[in-house]
N, C-alpha and C positions, 0 to 999 in steps of 0.2 A: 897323136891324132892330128891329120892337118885341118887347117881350119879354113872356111868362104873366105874370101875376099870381099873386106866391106868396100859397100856400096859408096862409090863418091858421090859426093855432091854438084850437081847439073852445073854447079858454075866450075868447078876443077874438072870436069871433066870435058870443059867446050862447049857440052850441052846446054842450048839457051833452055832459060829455066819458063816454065809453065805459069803463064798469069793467071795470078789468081782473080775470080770473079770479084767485080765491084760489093761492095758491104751495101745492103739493103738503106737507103734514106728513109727520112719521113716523105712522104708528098707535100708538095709546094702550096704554098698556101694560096685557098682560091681566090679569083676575083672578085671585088666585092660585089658585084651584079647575080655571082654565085653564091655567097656566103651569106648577102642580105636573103636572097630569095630561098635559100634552103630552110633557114633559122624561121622567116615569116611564116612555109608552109607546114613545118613541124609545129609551130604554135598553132595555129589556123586549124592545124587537125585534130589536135588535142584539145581545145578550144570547142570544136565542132565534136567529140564526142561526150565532151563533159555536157554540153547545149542538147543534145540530143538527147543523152542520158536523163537531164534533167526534166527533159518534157516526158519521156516515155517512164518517171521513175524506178529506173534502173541503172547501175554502173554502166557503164562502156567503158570509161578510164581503166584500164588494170593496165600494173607494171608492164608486162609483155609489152603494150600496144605503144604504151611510150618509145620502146626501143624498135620497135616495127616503122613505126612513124620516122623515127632520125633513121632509117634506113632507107625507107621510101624518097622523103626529103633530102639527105647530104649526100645520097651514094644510088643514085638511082640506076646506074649502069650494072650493077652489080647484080648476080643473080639471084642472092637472097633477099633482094628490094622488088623483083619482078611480081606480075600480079598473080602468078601461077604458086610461088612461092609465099606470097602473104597469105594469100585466102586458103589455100591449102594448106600448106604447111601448120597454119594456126589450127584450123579446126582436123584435123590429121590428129595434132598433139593434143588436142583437146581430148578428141575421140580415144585416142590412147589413156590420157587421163581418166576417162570416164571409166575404160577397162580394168585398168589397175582398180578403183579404187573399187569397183564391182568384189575385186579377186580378194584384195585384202583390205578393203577398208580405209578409212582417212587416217594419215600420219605420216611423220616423217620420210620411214624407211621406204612405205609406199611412193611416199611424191619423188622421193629421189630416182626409186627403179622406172618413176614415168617420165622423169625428166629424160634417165637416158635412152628407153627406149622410144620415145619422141623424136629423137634423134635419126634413129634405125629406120622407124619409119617414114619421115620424109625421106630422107638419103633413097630409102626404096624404090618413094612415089617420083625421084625425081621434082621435090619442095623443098627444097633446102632453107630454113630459117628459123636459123640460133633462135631466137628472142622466143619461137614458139613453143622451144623444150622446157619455159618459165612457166607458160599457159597450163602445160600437163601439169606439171609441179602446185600450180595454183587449184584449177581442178580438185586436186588429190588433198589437199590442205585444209580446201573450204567445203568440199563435199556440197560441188554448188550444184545448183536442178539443174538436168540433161538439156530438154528442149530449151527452156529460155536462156540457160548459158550458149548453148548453140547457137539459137538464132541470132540476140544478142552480139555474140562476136563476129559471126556472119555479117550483121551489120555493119559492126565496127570495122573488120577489113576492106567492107566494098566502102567505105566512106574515104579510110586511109588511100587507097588505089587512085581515088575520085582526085583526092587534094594532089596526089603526085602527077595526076594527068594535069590538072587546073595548074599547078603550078612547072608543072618544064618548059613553058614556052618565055614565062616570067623570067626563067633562067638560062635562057637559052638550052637547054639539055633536053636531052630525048627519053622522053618515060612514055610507054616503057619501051624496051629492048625487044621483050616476044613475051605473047600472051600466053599459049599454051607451049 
């Protein structure tokens, strides 16, 4: 039985060989005018919803919001920092939250099928932001009240949006990119 003739290799055969794409770097580390001014307005906002929370005695601070905040603050170009993306996207997965936990009740297995379909639904809406698949997950865990959870983080995102507008010029950076 005869057999293929194997394939040479691009360099025996003449053939110049194919570059391979460059390997992924980390990004460069920013300027300090950058790095002071991101770090300032992620505390500033955190800061500003504990302050808030505290007069209106109510949480603002949930996990989610801290990592919404460092997204707002150190990566504001990005579309998951966008204010279409914070404010929606959060209460999107809230609202999915709420569903779930309507359907099955507070626990685990629940908060986990609302994390991921918290997901599904921004990607839908066109909200992309990770940190809000945690909110659904928290939702689901805590079996928190509709309305003043809602509003509540309503607030907290137009607060977050507020510090990353107050803060791009501080950094020289443009927050945001595009509203809707």
């Amino acid at each position: 039985m005869p057999t293929a003739p194997a394939a040479e290799a691009p360099e025996a055969s003449g053939l110049p060989e194919t570059p391979r794409p460059p390997r992924p770097r980390p990004p460069a580390r920013p300027r300090p005018r950058v790095l002071l001014g991101a770090t300032a307005a992620a505390v500033a906002g955190l800061l500003l919803l504990v302050a808030v929370g505290t007069l209106l005695r109510q949480p603002l601070l949930i996990p989610p919001l801290a990592a919404s905040a460092a997204l707002v603050a150190g990566a504001p170009e990005l579309p998951l920092s966008q204010p279409r993306s914070v404010v929606g996207g959060q209460l999107l997965s809230a609202l999915t939250g709420f569903a779930v936990l309507a359907l099955a009740g507070p626990g685990p297995w629940g908060a986990a099928v609302a994390g991921g379909l918290a997901l599904g639904v921004m990607a839908l809406a066109r909200a992309p932001h990770s940190p809000a698949a945690a909110t659904a997950v928290v939702v689901v865990l805590q079996a928190t009240p509709f309305w003043s959870f809602l509003g509540l983080l309503a607030l907290a995102c137009l607060l977050l949006v507020a510090v990353g507008l107050a803060a791009a010029p501080a950094t020289g950076r443009t927050y945001p990119a595009y509203w809707i």
